[in-house]
N, C-alpha and C positions, 0 to 999 in steps of 0.2 A: 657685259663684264669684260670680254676680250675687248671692246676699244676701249673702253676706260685703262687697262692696262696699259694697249697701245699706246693712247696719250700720255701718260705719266711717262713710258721711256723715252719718247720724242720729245717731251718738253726738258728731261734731265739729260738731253742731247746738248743743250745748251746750256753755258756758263753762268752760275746766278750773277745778276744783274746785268745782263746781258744788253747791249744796246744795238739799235738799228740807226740804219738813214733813212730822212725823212725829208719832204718836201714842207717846210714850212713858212706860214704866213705871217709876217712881222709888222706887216702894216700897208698901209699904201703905195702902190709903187714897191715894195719890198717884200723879200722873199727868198729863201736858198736851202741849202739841206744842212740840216743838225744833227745830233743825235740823240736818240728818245729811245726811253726802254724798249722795250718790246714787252705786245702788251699779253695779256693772261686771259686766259677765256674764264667764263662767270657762266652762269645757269644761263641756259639756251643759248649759248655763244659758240660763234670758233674764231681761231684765230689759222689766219690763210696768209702761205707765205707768197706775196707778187711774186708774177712772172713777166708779165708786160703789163703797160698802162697808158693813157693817153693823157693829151689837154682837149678838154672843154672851152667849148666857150665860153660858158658860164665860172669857170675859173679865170678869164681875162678879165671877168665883170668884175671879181669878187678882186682880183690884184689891182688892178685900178679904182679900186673902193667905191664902185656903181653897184655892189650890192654889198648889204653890211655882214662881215663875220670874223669874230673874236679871233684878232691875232692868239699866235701861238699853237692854232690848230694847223693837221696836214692837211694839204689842199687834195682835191682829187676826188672822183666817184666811176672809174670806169675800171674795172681790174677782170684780169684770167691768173689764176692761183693756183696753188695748192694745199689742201687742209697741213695745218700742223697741228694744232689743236683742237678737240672737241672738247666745250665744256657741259656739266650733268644737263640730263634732260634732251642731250640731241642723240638722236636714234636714225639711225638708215643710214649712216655715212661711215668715212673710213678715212684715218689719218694718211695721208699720200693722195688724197683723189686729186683728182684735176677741175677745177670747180669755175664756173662763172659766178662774180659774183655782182647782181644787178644795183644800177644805182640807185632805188629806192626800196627801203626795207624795210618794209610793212610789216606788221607787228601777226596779223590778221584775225585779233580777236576783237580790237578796238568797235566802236562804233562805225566812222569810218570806212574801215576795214570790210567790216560785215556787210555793207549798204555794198560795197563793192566799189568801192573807192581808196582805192589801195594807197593813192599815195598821196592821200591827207591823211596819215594814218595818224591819229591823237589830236587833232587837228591843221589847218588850214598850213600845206606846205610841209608838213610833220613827216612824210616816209621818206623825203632828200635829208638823209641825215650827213653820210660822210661829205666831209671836207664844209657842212655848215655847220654841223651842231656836232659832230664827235669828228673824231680823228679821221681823215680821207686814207688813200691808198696810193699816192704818189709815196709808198716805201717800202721797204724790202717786206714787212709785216701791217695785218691789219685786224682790226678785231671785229668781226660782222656780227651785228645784232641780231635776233629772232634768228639764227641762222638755220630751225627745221626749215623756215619760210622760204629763205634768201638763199641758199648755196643750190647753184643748178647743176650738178656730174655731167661734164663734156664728154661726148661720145668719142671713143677713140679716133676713129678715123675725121674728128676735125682739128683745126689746128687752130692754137691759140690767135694769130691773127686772123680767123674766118670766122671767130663767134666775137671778137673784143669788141667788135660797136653794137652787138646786141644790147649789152647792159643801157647803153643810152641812147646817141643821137640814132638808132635805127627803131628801137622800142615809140621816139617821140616823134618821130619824122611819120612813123607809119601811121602812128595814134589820132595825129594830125588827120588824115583821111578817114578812118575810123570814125574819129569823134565829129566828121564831116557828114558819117552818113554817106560816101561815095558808093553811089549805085551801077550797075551795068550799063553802060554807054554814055555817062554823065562827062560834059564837059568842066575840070577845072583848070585853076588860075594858080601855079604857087610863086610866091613872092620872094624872092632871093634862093641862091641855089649853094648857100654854104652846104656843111654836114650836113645837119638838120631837114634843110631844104632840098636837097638831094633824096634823101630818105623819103620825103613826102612828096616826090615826082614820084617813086621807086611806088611807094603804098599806093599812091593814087594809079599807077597802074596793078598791082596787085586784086586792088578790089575791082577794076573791070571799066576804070575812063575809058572813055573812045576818044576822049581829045584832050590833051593835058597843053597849058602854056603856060613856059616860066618865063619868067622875070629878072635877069640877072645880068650886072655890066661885065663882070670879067669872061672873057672868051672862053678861057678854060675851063670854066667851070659851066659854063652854056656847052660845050662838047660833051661835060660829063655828063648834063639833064638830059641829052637826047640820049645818052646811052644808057640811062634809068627811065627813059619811056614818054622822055617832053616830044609831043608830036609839034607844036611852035614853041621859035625861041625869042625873046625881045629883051632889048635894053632897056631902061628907066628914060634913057636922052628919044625915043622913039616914041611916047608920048602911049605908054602901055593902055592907059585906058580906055583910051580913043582905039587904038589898033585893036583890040580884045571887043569893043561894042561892035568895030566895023567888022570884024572875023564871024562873028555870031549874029552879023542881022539885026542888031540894035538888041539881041535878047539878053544877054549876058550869059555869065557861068553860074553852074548849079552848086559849086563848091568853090570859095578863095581861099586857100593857104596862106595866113602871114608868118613867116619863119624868120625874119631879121631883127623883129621888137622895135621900132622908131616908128612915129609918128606919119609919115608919108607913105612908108608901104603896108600900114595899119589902113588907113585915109582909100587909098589905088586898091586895097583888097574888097573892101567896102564898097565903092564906087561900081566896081565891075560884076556885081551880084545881078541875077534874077531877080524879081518880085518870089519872093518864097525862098529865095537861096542863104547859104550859110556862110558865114566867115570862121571858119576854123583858124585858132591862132596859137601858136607854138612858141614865138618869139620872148625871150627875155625884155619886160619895159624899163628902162632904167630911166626916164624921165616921167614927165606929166605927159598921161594920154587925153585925148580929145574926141569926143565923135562928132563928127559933122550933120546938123540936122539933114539940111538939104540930101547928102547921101544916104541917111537912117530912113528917110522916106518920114523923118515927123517922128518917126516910130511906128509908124503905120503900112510899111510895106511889109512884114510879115517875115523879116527878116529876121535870122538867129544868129549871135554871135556865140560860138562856144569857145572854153580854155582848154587846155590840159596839160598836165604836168607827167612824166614819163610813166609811163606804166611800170610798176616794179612785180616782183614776184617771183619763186623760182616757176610757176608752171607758166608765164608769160616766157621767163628766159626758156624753156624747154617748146612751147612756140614755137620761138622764135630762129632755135637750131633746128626743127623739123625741117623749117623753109632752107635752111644751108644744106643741110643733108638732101634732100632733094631737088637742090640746083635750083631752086626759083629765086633765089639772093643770091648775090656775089660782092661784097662791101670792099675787100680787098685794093680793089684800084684807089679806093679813098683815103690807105695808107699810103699816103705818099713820101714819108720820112721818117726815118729811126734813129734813135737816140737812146743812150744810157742812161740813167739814174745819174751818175754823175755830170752829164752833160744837161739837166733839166733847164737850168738856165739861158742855155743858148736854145734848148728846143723851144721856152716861152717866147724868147725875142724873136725864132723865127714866125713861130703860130700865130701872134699876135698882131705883128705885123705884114700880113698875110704875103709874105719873101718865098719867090724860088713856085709860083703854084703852088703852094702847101694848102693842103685839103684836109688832114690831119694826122698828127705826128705818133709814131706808135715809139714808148716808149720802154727800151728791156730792164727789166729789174734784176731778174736772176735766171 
């Protein structure tokens, strides 16, 4: 009863018909900030005011119309907050908290759900809701769905840029090794060293490689996989597969990593496998994929190809601050730029076109 109060005087804080700024999607190629109510929390909802927020890559997908979503919506699925609103039915929280809130929000009653597959939640692709099927968080306000599920309380002593890439690219980067099955002393392969990819040199040392090699042409970003735990570095022009079979004694790696989504380091991920090994792949496909007999072994070598789509949940984000709290993550050096809410514009054209070593841009709200 005291929050429900609480809420009613925080939301008559603001003016009716109150409006915010938003990041919105107009079409292809197009894109800038409006202004959009501010929304209302509904049964098991809240609504959380930004405080910082990022770009995805999978937002350059969706602005460059390689993946499809209804203009009109706000782009965006990485946010650190503050509740402003609880609506009925949400228990254990408190209007003012400081909240992570993770980019997929699994409902956890669904089917789905229950199997433990959190972010297909209602189906295939179903718990990446904001910035594709409801309103993102590039804005000053956001409305989180199933939010007993979804809102993770940040421990005070972290700071909002030291938990803001849990909600995604560290949650999928690391998943990537996870869903690789990365064993104690296994050597893998990961293929490009954006976010993503960095996260999944970072996991694949967490779980216990003894020998990790990435894959990556810009330099800068081969400094940052040796400092997430790449014990070899190689370019794509260095003829990766051949140098990875000659590294290993013609055996190959017991885990590939593909984290860039295109057809050739899909192909080079594959190619460099064991007999028995796995191609874990994280990468966004925005064309036609191909598997090559000749490297599928027929289909006969025994190989697994697994997917996965970010793990969401609040006890994953709560995970995933243990690992900060106790210094075995440190993501920080991956913010490499900051930017306004009124600046999103320029923060896209620099992200996008990967200007200046940008690794990723932390963006302040409020």
């Amino acid at each position: 009863m005291a929050i429900a109060l609480q809420v009613m005087d925080e939301s008559k804080s603001l003016p009716r018909g109150a409006v915010m700024k938003a990041n919105v999607l107009r079409g292809k190629d197009k894109f800038g900030l409006e202004d959009k109510p501010i929304p209302a929390a509904g049964y098991g909802e809240a609504v959380v005011k930004v405080r910082l927020t990022t770009i995805c890559g999978t937002d350059i997908h969706i602005i460059r119309g390689e993946y499809p979503v209804t203009p009109g919506l706000t782009i965006g699925h990485e946010a650190v907050g503050v509740i402003h609103e609880l609506g009925p039915g949400v228990t254990g929280y408190e209007v003012g908290q400081r909240v992570l809130v993770g980019a997929i929000t699994p409902c956890g009653q669904c089917e789905p759900c229950l199997s433990g597959h959190l972010s297909q939640c209602g189906g295939a692709l179903g718990g990446w809701r904001f910035g594709n099927t409801i309103d993102g968080v590039q804005a000053e306000y956001v409305r989180v769905p199933f939010a007993q599920a979804n809102l993770a309380v940040i421990p005070d002593g972290l700071s909002d840029e030291e938990v803001l890439l849990l909600a995604d690219i560290a949650s999928t980067g690391f998943s990537a090794a996870e869903s690789g099955d990365v064993r104690l002393g296994d050597t893998v392969a990961v293929f490009a060293q954006g976010p993503i990819g960095l996260c999944a040199t970072l996991g694949a040392r967490l779980m216990g490689a003894g020998r990790i090699f990435t894959v990556e042409a810009d330099l800068n970003r081969q400094r940052m996989s040796r400092q997430f735990g790449a014990t070899d570095t190689l370019t794509p022009e260095q003829s990766p597969v051949e140098a990875i079979r000659e590294a290993t004694s013609g055996r190959g790696v017991d885990v590939a990593i593909e984290a860039l989504g295109i057809q050739q380091t899909f192909e080079n991920a594959l190619r460099v496998l064991r007999p028995g090994g796995t191609l874990s792949s994280v990468g966004v496909y925005s064309g036609h994929l191909q598997i090559p007999l000749e490297a599928y072994g027929a289909g006969l070598s025994d190989h697994k190809i697994v997917t996965t789509l970010c793990p969401g949940g609040k006890e994953r984000m709560h995970r995933l601050m243990r690992l900060v709290e106790a210094d075995r993550i440190d993501l920080r050096p991956l913010l490499t730029h900051t930017f306004t809410l009124d600046q999103i514009e320029e923060a896209y054209e620099l992200f996008g076109a990967r200007q200046d070593n940008v690794l990723k841009v932390a963006v302040r709200v409020s």
